[in-house]
Structure formats: C-alpha cells, structure tokens
N, C-alpha and C positions, 0 to 999 in steps of 0.2 A: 591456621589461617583460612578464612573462607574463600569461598568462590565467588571469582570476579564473573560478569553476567556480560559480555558484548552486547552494543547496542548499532547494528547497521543501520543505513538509510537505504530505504528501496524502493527503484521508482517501478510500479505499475503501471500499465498501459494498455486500454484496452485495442484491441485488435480487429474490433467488427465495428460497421457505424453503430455510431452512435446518436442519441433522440437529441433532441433541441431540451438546453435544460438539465441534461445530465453530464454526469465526471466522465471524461474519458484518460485522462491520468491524475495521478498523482502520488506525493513524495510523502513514506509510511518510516518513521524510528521504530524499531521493533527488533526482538534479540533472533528473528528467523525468519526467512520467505513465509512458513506458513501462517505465524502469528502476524506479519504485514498486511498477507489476504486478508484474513480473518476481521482486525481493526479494519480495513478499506472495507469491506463488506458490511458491516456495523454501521459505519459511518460516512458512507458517501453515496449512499441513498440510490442505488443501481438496483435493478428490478432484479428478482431472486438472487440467486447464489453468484453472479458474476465476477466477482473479483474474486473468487476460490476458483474458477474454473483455468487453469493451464494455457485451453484450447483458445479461452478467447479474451485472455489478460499475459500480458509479456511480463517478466518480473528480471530486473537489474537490480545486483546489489552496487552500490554509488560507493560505498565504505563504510567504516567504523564513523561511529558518530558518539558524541556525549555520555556519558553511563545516566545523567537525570534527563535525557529525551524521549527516554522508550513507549512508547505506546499512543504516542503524540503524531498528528496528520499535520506536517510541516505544511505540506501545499498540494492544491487540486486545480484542476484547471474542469471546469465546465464549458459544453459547446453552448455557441448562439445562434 
C-alpha cells in the first residue's frame, strides 16, 4: 500500500509592518510548515526571503485539508 501525503492549511502572518501593497497574511495547503513558507515566498511577492523567516512571519497549522489542495495559496490578504 502506498503512502498517504497530509495536506494541512497554514495560515502565515506576518509580524512586522507591513508596505502599502503588500501580503501581510495568508492561507498556504501544503504537506508542511516549511513547504507553506516556501510556496508563500514564491508567490506573494514580499521583498527577500520573508515568509521563510520565523522571526517576522507566525505560522498556524488550521488543520487537515483535501489530499488535491496541496501547494495551492487559498487566500492572501494585501494592506491598503
């Protein structure tokens, strides 16, 4: 039998202000905290490495999500 892969939701948040224009959170499907960073970092357009960084992004796992969700940015919320 193969191995089943969990797919959590995880919400990021960042923790320091944030610019006009940019993500200050949002909801990552991914099978781990670090591959959640990783996708948010790719794809929510924050200036260097900040959604890897610990110090100045929060990281909540919400739950188990879907096994076809994973690697998918459900939702971001940008400041105005």
């Amino acid at each position: 039998m193969g191995k089943t892969l969990t797919v959590s939701l995880f919400l990021l948040t960042r923790t320091e202000s944030v610019m006009p224009d940019e993500y200050s959170a949002c909801v990552v499907a991914a099978s781990s905290e670090k591959n959640a960073r990783e996708l948010a970092n790719e794809n929510c357009g924050a200036e260097g490495y900040t959604w890897l960084d610990s110090a100045r992004v929060e990281a909540k796992n919400l739950g188990v999500a879907g096994d076809d969700t994973a690697g998918i940015i459900l939702w971001s919320k940008e400041t105005s």
